[in-house]
Structures are given as structure tokens and as C-alpha cells.
N, C-alpha and C positions, 0 to 999 in steps of 0.2 A: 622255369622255362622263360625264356624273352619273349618278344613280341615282334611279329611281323605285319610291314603295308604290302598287301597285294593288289597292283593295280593291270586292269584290262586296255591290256593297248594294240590287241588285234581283234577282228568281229568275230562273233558266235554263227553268223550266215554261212551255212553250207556246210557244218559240222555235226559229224553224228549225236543223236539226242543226249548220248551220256553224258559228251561234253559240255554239252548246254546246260542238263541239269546239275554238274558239279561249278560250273560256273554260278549258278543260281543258288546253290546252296552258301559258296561262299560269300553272297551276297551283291554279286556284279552283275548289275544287269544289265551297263551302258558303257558306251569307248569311255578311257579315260579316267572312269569312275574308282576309287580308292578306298579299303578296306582295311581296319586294325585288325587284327586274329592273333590268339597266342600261340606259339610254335608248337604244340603238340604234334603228338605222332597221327593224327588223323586228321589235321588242317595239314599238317606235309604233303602227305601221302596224297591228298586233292588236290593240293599245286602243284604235284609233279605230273598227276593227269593232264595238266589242261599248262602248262608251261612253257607254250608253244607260243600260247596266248595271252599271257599273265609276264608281268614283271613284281621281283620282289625285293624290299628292302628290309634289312634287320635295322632293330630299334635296339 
């Protein structure tokens, strides 16, 4: 599987908790902030939760 950057370029303020804790899971705490992950089916599956707020790039 390859590898993706996900990075947060919209706030976590005023977003239901779930969202907050998948964003924290992926390890985004802060605007801007940039993350490696390898595409698996269950780092997917959490970018498309929160993909409102996230941008992503393949590697």
C-alpha cells in the first residue's frame, strides 16, 4: 500500500466530538499541521470522516 500526507486546513472548533477525536487520532492537532500515514483501509476510512477538513496527498 502507498502512503499518504494528511494535512488540517480547516478548525476542529464547533465540530461534533467524534470529529475531533478522529482528527486526533490521526495525529492533527493544529491548522496546517502535516501527517505521513500508510493508505490502509482504516486510516481511509478516518479521512473520509473528517475530509471536510483535511486535505490529502499520495506519495
Amino acid at each position: 500500500m502507498g502512503k499518504i500526507i494528511v494535512k488540517q486546513v480547516r478548525s476542529k472548533i464547533r465540530r461534533p466530538k467524534d470529529q475531533k477525536r478522529t482528527l486526533e487520532a490521526l495525529g492533527l492537532r493544529k491548522m496546517n499541521q502535516e501527517v505521513e500515514h500508510e493508505a490502509t483501509p482504516q486510516i481511509l476510512g478516518m479521512v473520509n470522516k473528517v475530509k471536510h477538513l483535511v486535505s490529502v496527498k499520495e506519495i
